[in-house]
RODRENTI-570453 format. One record per residue (C-alpha): residue number from 1; residue in three letters; x, y, z. Coordinates in steps of 0.2 Angstrom, whole numbers, plus 5000, padded with zeros to 4 digits. Layout:
! RODRENTI-570453
NUM ALA X Y Z .
...
***
This chain:
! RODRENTI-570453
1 UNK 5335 4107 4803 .
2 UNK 5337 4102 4784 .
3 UNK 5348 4089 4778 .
4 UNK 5362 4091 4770 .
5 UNK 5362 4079 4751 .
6 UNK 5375 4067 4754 .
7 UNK 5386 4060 4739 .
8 UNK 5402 4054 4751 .
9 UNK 5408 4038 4747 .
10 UNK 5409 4033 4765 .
11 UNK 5405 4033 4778 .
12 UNK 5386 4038 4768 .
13 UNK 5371 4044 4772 .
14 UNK 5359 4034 4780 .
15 UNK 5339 4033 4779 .
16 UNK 5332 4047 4790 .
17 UNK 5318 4037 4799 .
18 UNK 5332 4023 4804 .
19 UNK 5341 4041 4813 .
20 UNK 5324 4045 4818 .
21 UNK 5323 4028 4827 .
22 UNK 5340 4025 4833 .
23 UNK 5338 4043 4842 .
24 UNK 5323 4039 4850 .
25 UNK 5329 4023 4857 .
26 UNK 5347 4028 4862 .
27 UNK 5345 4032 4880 .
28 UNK 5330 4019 4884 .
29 UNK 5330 4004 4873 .
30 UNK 5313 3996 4874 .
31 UNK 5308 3995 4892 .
32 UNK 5325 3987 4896 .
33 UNK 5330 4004 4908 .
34 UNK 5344 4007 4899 .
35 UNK 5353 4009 4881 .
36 UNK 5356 3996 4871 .
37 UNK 5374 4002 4870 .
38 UNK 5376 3999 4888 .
39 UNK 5368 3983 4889 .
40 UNK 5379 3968 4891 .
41 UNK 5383 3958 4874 .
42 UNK 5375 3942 4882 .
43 UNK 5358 3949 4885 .
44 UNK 5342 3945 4880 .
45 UNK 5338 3964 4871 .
46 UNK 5355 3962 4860 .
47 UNK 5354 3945 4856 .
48 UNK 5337 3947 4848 .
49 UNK 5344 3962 4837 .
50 UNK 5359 3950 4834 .
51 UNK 5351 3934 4827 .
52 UNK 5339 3945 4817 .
53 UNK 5351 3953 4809 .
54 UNK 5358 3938 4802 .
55 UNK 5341 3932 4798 .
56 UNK 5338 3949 4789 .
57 UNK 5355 3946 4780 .
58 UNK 5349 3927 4774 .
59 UNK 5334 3934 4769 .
60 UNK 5337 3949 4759 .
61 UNK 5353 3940 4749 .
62 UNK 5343 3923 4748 .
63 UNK 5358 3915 4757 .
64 UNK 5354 3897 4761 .
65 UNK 5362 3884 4773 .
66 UNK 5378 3883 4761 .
67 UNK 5385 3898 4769 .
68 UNK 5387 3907 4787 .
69 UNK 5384 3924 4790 .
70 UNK 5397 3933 4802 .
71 UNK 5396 3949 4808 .
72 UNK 5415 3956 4815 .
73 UNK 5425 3972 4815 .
74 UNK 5442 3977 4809 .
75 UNK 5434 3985 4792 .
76 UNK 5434 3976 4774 .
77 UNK 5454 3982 4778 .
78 UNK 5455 3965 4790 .
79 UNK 5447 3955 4776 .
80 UNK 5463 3960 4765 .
81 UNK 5473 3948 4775 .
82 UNK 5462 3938 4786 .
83 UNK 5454 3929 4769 .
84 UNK 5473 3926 4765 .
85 UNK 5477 3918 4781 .
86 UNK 5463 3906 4785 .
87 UNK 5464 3900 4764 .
88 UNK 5482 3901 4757 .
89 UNK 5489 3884 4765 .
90 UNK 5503 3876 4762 .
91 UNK 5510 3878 4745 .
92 UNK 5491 3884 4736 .
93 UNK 5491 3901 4729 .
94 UNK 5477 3912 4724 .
95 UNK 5472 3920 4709 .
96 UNK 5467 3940 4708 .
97 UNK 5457 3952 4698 .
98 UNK 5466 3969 4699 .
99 UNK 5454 3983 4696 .
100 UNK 5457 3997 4704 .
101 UNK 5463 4006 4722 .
102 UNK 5455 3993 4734 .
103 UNK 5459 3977 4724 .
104 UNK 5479 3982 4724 .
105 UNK 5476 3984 4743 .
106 UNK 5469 3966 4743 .
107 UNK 5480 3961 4733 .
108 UNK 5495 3969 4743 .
109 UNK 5491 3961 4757 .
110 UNK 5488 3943 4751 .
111 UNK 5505 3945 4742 .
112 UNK 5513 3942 4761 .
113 UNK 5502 3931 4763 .
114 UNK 5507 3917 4749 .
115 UNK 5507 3915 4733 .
116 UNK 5497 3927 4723 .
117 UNK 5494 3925 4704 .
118 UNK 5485 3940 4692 .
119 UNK 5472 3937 4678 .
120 UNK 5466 3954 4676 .
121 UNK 5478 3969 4679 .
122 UNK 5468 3986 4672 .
123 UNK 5482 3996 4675 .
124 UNK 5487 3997 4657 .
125 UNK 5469 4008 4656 .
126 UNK 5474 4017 4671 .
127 UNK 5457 4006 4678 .
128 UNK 5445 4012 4669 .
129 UNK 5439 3997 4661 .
130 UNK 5436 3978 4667 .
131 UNK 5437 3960 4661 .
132 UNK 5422 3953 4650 .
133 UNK 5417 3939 4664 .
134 UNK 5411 3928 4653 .
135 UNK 5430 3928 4645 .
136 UNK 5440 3927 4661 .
137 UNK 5451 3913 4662 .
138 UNK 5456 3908 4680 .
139 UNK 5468 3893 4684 .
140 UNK 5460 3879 4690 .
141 UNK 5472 3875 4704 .
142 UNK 5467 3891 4711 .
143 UNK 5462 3890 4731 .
144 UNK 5451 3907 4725 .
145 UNK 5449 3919 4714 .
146 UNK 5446 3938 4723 .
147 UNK 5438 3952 4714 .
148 UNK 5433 3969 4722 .
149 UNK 5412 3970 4714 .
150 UNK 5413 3991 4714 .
151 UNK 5429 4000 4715 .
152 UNK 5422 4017 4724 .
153 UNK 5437 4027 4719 .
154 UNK 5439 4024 4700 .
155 UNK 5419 4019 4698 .
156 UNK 5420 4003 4692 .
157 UNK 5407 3989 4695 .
158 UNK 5406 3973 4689 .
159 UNK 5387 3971 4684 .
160 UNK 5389 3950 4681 .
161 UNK 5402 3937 4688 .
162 UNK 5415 3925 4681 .
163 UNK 5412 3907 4679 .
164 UNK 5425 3900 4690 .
165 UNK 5420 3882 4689 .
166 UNK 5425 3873 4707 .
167 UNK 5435 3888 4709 .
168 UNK 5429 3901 4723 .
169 UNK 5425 3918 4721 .
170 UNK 5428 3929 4733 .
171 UNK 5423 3946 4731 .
172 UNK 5425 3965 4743 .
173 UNK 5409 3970 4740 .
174 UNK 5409 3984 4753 .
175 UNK 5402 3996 4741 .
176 UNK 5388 3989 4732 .
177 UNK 5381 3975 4742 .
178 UNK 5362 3975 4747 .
179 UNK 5360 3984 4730 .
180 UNK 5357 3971 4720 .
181 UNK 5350 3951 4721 .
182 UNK 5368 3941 4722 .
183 UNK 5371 3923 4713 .
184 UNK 5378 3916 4732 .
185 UNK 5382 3901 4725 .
186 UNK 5396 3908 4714 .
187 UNK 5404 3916 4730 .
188 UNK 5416 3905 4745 .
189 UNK 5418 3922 4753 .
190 UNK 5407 3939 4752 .
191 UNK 5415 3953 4765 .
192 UNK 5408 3970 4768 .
193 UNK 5411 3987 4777 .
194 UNK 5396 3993 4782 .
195 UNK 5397 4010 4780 .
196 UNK 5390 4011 4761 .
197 UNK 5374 4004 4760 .
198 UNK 5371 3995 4777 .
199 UNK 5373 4004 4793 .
200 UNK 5388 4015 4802 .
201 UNK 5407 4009 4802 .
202 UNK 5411 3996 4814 .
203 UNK 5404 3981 4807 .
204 UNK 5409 3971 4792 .
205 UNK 5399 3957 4787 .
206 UNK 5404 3942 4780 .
207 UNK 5400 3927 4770 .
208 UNK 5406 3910 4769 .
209 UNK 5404 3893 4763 .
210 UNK 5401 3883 4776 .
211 UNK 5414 3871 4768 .
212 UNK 5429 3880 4768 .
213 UNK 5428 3883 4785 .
214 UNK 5437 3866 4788 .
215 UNK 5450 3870 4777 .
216 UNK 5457 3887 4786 .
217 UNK 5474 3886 4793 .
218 UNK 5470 3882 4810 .
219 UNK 5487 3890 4813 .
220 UNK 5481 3906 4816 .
221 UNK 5476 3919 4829 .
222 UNK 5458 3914 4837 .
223 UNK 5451 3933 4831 .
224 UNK 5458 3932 4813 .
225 UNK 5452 3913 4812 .
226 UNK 5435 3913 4801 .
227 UNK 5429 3896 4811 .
228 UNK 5431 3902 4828 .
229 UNK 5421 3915 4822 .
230 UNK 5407 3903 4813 .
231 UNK 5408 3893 4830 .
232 UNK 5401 3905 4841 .
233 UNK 5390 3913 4832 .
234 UNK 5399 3930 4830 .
235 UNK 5399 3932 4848 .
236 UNK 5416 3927 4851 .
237 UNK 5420 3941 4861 .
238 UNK 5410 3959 4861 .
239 UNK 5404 3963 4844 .
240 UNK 5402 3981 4838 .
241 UNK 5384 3982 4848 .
242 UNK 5377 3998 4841 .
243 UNK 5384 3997 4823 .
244 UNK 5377 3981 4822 .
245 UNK 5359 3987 4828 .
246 UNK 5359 4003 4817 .
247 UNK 5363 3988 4802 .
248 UNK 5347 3980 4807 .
249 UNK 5338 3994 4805 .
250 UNK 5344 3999 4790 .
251 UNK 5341 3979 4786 .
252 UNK 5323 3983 4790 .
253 UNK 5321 3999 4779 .
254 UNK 5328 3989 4763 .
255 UNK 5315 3975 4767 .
256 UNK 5300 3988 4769 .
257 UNK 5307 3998 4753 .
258 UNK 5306 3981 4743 .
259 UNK 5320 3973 4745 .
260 UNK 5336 3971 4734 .
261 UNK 5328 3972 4720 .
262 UNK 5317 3987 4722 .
263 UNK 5335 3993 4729 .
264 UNK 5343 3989 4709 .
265 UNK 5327 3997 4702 .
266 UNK 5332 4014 4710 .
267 UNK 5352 4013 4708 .
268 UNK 5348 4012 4689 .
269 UNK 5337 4024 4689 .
270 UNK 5348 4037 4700 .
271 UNK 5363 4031 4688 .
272 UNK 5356 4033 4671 .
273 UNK 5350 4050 4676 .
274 UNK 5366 4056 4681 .
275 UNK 5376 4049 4666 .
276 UNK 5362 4054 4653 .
277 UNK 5368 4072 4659 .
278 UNK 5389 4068 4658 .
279 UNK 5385 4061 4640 .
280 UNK 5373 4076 4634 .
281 UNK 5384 4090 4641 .
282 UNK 5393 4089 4624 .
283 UNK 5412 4088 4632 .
284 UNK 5407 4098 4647 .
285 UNK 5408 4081 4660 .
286 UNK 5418 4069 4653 .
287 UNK 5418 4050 4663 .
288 UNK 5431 4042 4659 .
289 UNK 5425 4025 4666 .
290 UNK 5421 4015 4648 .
291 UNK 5400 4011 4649 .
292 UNK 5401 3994 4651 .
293 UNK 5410 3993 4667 .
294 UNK 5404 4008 4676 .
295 UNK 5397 4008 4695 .
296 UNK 5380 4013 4697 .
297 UNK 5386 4019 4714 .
298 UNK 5400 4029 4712 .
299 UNK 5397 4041 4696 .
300 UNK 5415 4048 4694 .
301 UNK 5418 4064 4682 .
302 UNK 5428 4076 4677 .
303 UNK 5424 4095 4671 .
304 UNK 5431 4104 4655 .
305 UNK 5447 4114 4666 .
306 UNK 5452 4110 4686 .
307 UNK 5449 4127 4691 .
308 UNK 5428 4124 4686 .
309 UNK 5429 4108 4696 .
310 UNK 5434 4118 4714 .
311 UNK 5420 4130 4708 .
312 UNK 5407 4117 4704 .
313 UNK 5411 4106 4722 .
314 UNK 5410 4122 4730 .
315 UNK 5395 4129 4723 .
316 UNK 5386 4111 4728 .
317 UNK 5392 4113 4744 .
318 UNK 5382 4130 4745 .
319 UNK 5365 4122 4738 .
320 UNK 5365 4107 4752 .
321 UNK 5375 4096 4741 .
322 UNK 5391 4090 4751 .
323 UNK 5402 4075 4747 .
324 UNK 5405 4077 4729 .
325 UNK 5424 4080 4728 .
326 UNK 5432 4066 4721 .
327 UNK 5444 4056 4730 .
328 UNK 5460 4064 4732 .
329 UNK 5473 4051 4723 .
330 UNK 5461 4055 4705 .
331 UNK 5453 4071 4710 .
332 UNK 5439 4076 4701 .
333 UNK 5420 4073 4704 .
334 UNK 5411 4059 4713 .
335 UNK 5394 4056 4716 .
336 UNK 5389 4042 4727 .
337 UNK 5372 4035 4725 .
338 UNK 5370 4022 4738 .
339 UNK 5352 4014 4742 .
340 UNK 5348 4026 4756 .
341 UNK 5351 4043 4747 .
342 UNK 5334 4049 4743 .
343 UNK 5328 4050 4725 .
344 UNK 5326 4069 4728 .
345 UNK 5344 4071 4729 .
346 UNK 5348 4063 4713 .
347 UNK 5335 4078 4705 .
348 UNK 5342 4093 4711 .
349 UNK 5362 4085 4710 .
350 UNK 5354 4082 4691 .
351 UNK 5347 4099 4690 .
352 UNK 5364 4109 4697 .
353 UNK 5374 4098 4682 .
354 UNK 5364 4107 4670 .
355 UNK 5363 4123 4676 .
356 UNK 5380 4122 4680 .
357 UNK 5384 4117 4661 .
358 UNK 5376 4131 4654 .
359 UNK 5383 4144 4665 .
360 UNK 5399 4138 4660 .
361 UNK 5400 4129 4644 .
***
């Protein structure tokens, strides 16, 4: 069997010995008599992968004692309004950064919530462009500021963060954590899906400061409630078991590979290939992300007519190279680079662009 090149935004490849792995312990897990998906949540085999997927977590993001590490499903889609309802107390209100598809659903959702107050809107570009951080200005009063790092579906990243004085960041980073070493101590609360660049859906990883945990509405159901979660260690009631081993092994390929920072060597390199093509092909690929703010893992593009975009999606589809149609509320081209698409991929997705561009320029 070959392997299909996988550009989808999500859920997105992963690396093929972690598959290789996972297969060969699915029915049997390490001399237990059974699999690991069968095995109870309390069990000596899962609790092992459980706390060293934490520990991996700490590790790889340099996390210290400042912040806990949870591991809990419902998506980043959960995080839209559980962030809300453990922090927006009383009359406080929180401040937002408005970049792009997933912040409005954010910002949707805190907007039930309480009282939500913008500082950056990029709908005037049509989000194609984002705040200088350094220049951001965000009300001290604040309970948090929240800002989505990558936006997957207009390719936007942002490559450094605001100065929020005693203000809290937090951030969605669903699409581009793990990719790059993180300043923790800037953020109150990092949440992430895990199907971009940790493991399978079912899992979304979060980060807190351990000192707002005492100041979440107690008011709230036990599941949504960030310190009944921090309490019991993640294991409130059955985690997502499997999602949550295949992350660890995924953990474990980032750490062999290097780490987070080999894992930003690579996303610039697989980036600045892709773009040097869009900006060489003289009109022919046009991004119309400006080149300060875009994602180095959601390359976004457009072709000269629509009707060559169907041909050129089609056409990659037909070499191995599935995923690359762009989301369906922009249309277009997207091309997502996340840490575990092999380098080989990038070459020939490289290689169609320019023969692409010649046969139809």
């Amino acid at each position: 069997m070959m392997r299909a090149h996988n550009f989808s935004a999500g859920p997105a490849t992963l690396p093929e010995v972690v598959l290789q792995q996972a297969a060969a312990e699915l029915p049997e897990y390490r001399g237990t008599g059974m699999s690991l998906i069968e095995s109870s949540h309390r069990s000596k085999a899962y609790d092992e992968v459980h706390n060293a997927t934490i520990e991996r977590i700490r590790r790889l993001l340099n996390i210290g004692d400042s912040h806990e590490v949870l591991l809990l499903g419902g998506g980043a889609t959960m995080q839209f309004g559980m962030v809300p309802l453990n922090l927006l107390t009383g009359d406080s209100f929180c401040a937002f950064t408005r970049s792009g598809a997933w912040a409005e659903k954010a910002f949707e959702d805190a907007s039930k919530v309480g009282t939500v107050t913008t500082v950056f809107d990029g709908a005037s570009t049509n989000y194609t462009t984002l705040p200088n951080p350094y220049e951001l200005q965000c009300d001290p009063e604040a309970v948090y500021l929240h800002l989505t790092s990558n936006e997957t579906i207009g390719g936007l990243q942002w490559h450094d963060f605001p100065d929020t004085g005693s203000v809290p960041i937090v951030a969605d980073m669903s699409s581009d954590i793990m990719s790059r070493p993180l300043p923790i101590d800037k953020f109150g609360i990092i949440y992430a899906g895990a199907q971009k660049n940790l493991g399978p859906a079912g899992v979304t990883v979060v980060v807190i400061r351990k000192d707002l945990l005492p100041k979440c509405n107690p008011a709230i159901p036990a599941y949504l409630s960030y310190p009944v979660h921090a309490s019991k260690q993640s294991l409130y009631n059955t985690p997502p078991v499997f999602p949550i081993y295949l992350m660890n092994l995924v953990l474990q390929w980032v750490e062999e590979q290097g780490g987070v920072t080999a894992m930003q060597e690579a996303s610039r390199t697989r980036s600045e290939l892709i773009y040097s093509i869009i900006e060489q092909s003289e009109g022919f690929y046009h991004c119309p992300v400006e080149q300060a703010s875009r994602s180095r893992m959601n390359i976004v593009f457009t072709l000269k007519n629509k009707d060559l975009e169907a041909a050129f999606v089609k056409k990659a589809a037909e070499l191995g190279m599935v995923g690359l149609k762009g989301h369906r509320s922009v249309g277009g081209v997207r091309a997502s680079l996340y840490n575990a698409l092999p380098m080989a991929a990038v070459h020939d997705l490289a290689g169609f662009m320019r023969g692409f561009a010649s046969e139809n320029g």
